[in-house]
C-alpha positions as CSV (number, residue, x, y, z in Angstrom):
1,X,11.2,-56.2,6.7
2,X,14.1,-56.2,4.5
3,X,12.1,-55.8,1.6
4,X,10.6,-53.1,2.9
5,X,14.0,-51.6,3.7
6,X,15.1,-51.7,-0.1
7,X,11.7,-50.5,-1.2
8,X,12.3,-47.0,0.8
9,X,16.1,-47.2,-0.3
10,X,15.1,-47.4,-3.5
11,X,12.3,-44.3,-3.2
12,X,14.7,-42.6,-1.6
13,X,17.0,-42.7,-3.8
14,X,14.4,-42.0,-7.0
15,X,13.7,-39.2,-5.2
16,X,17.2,-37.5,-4.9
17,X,18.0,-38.3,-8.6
18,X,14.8,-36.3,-9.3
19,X,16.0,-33.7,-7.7
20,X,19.6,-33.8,-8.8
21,X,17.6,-33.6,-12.0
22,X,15.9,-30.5,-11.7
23,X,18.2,-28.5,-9.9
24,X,20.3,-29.1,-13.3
25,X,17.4,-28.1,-15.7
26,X,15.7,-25.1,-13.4
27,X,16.5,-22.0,-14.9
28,X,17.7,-19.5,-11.8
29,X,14.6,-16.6,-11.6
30,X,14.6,-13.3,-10.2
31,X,13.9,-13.2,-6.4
32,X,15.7,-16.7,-5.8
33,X,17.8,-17.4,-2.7
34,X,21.4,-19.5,-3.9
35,X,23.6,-20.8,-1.5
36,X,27.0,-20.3,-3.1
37,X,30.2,-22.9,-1.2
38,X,33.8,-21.9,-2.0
39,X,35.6,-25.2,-1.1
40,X,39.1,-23.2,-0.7
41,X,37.7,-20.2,1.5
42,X,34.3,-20.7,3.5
43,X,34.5,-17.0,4.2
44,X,32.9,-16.6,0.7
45,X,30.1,-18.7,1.4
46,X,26.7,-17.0,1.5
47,X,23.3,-17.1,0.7
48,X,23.0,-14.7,-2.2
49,X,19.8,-13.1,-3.7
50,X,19.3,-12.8,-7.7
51,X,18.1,-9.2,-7.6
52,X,15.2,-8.1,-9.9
53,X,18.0,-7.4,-12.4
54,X,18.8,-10.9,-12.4
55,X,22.0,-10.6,-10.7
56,X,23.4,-11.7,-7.6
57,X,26.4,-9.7,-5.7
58,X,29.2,-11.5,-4.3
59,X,32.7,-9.7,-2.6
60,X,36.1,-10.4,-4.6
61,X,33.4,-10.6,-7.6
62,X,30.5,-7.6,-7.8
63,X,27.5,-8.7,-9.3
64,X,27.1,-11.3,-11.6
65,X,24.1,-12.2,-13.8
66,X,22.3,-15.4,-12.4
67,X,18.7,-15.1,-14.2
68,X,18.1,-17.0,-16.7
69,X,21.0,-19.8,-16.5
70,X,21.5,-23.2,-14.5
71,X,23.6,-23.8,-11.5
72,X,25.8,-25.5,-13.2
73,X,26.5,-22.6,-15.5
74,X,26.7,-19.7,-12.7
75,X,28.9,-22.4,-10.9
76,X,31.3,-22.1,-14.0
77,X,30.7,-17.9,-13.8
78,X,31.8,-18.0,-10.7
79,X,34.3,-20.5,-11.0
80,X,35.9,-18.3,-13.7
81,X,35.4,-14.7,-11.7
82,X,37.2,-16.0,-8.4
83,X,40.2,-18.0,-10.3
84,X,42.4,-14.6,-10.4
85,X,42.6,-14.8,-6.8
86,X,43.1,-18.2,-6.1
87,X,46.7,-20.7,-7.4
88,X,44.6,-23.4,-9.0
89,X,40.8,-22.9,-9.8
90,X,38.7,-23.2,-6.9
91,X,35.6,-25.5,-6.3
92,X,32.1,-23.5,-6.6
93,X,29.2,-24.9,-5.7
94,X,26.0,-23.4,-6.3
95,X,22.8,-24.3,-5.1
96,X,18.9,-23.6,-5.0
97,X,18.2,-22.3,-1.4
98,X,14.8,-21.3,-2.0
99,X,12.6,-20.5,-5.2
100,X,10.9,-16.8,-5.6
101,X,7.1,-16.7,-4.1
102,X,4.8,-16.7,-7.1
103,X,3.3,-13.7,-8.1
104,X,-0.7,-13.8,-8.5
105,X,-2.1,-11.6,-10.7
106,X,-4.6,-9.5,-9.4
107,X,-7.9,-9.0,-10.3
108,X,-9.5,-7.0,-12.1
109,X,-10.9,-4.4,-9.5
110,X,-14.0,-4.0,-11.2
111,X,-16.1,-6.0,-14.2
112,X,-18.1,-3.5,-16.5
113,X,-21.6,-5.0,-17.7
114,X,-24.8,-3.5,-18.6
115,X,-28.9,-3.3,-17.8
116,X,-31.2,-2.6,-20.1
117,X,-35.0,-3.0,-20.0
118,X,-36.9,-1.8,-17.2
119,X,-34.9,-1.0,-14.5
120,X,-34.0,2.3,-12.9
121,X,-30.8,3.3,-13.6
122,X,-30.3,1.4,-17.0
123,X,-26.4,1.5,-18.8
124,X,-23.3,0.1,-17.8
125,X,-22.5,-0.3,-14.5
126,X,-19.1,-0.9,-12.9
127,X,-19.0,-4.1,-10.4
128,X,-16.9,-5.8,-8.1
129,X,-15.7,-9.2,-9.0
130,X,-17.9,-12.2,-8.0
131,X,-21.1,-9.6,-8.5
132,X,-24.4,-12.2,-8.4
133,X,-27.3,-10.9,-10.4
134,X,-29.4,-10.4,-7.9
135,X,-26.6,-7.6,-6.1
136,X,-26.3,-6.3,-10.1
137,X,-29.8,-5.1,-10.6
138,X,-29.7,-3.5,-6.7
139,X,-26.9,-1.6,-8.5
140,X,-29.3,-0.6,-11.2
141,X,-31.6,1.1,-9.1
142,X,-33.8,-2.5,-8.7
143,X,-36.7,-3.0,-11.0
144,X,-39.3,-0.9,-12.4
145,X,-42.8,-1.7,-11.5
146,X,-43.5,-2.5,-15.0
147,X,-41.0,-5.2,-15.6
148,X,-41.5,-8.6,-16.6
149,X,-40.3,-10.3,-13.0
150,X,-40.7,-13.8,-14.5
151,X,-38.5,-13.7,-17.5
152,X,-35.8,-10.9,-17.0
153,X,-32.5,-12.4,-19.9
154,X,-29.1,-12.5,-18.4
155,X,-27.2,-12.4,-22.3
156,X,-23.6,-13.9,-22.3
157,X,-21.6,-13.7,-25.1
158,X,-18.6,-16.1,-25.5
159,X,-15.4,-13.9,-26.1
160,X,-13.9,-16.6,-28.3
161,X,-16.5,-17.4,-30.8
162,X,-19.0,-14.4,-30.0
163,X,-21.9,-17.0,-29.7
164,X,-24.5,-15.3,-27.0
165,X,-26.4,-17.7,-24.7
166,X,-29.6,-16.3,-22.7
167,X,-30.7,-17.4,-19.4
168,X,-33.8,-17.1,-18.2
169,X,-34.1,-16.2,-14.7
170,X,-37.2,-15.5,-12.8
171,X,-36.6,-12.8,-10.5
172,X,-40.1,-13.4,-8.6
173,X,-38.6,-17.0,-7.2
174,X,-35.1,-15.5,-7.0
175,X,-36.1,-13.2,-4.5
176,X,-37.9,-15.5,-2.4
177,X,-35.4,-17.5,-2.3
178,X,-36.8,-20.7,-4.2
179,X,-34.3,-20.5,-6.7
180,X,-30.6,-19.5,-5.8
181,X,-29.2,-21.4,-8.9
182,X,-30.4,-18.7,-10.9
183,X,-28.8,-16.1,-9.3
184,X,-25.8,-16.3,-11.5
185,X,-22.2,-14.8,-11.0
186,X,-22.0,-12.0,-13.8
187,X,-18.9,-11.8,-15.7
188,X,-17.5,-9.0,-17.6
189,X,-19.4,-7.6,-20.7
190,X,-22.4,-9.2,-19.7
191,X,-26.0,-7.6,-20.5
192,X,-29.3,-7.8,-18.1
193,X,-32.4,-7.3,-20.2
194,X,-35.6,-6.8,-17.7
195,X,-38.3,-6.6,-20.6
196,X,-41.8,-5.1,-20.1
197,X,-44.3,-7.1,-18.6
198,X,-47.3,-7.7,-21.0
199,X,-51.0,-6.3,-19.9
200,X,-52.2,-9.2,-18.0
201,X,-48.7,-10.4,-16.6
């Protein structure tokens, strides 16, 4: 038991040296909450939020830039802005109250690719993201009734080294069902050749 006791001591105090640690190193970002703790007046304590001009506002002081530095350097800001008022500098803490919710980017709100070949309304056509190959050539009007079913291309070109793969797909056992690996997710810039099926075909 006593080991155990000193194991989670120990943990415990890993952990708050870890954090100790990176609320020295974290660089302050826009849309951060800071709890700011006057020693020699608690009527100056408040939770203060670094406006998306980087600063935070604070009475006896205005606004004061907090983006971009540690706690430990607004702390010394601060420390600095509040000693006119004070007889002997007073004690500042600042810390992290809460970190800035992530921004996501969106995406794209639609992915432009093409079909070619025999199919009804051939040219580029402007797509959701997530579009499946199947739902693409609905878009294009479907199939004419001379295409090739059983070897329509779905050509992908890498943006980074322009190499183009082609895939395959066979529309005939898409439809049916028998082959939902094929109905692939098409990406932007992609090109959907349904070729013409030969005389016998």
């Amino acid at each position: 038991m006593r080991t155990l006791l000193v194991m989670l001591a120990t943990l415990l105090a890993t952990v708050s040296l870890n954090s100790v640690a990176f609320a020295q190193e974290y660089k302050i970002q826009r849309g951060d909450t800071l709890r700011v703790e006057v020693r020699e007046d608690p009527s100056l304590n408040r939770d203060a939020l670094v406006m998306p001009d980087g600063q935070i506002s604070l009475p006896q002081i205005g606004t004061v830039r907090a983006a971009g530095r540690t706690v430990d350097q607004l702390s010394g800001s601060l420390v600095g802005a509040l000693s006119p008022n004070f007889a002997a500098p007073p004690s500042v803490f600042v810390s992290l109250a809460s970190r800035a919710e992530p921004i996501e980017p969106l995406p794209p709100r639609t992915v432009q690719s093409f079909a070619l070949g025999e199919v009804e309304t051939p040219g580029a056509i402007e797509m959701r993201p997530g579009t499946t190959v199947l739902q693409f050539i609905s878009q294009a009007g479907g199939m004419t009734r001379f295409a090739a079913k059983n070897r329509v291309q779905l050509r992908r070109t890498n943006p980074k080294t322009g190499q183009e793969t082609v895939y395959v797909i066979d529309m005939r056992a898409l439809e049916s069902g028998q082959s939902l690996t094929q109905n692939y997710v098409m990406h932007r810039g992609d090109v959907v050749f349904v070729p013409t099926r030969r005389l016998f075909e």
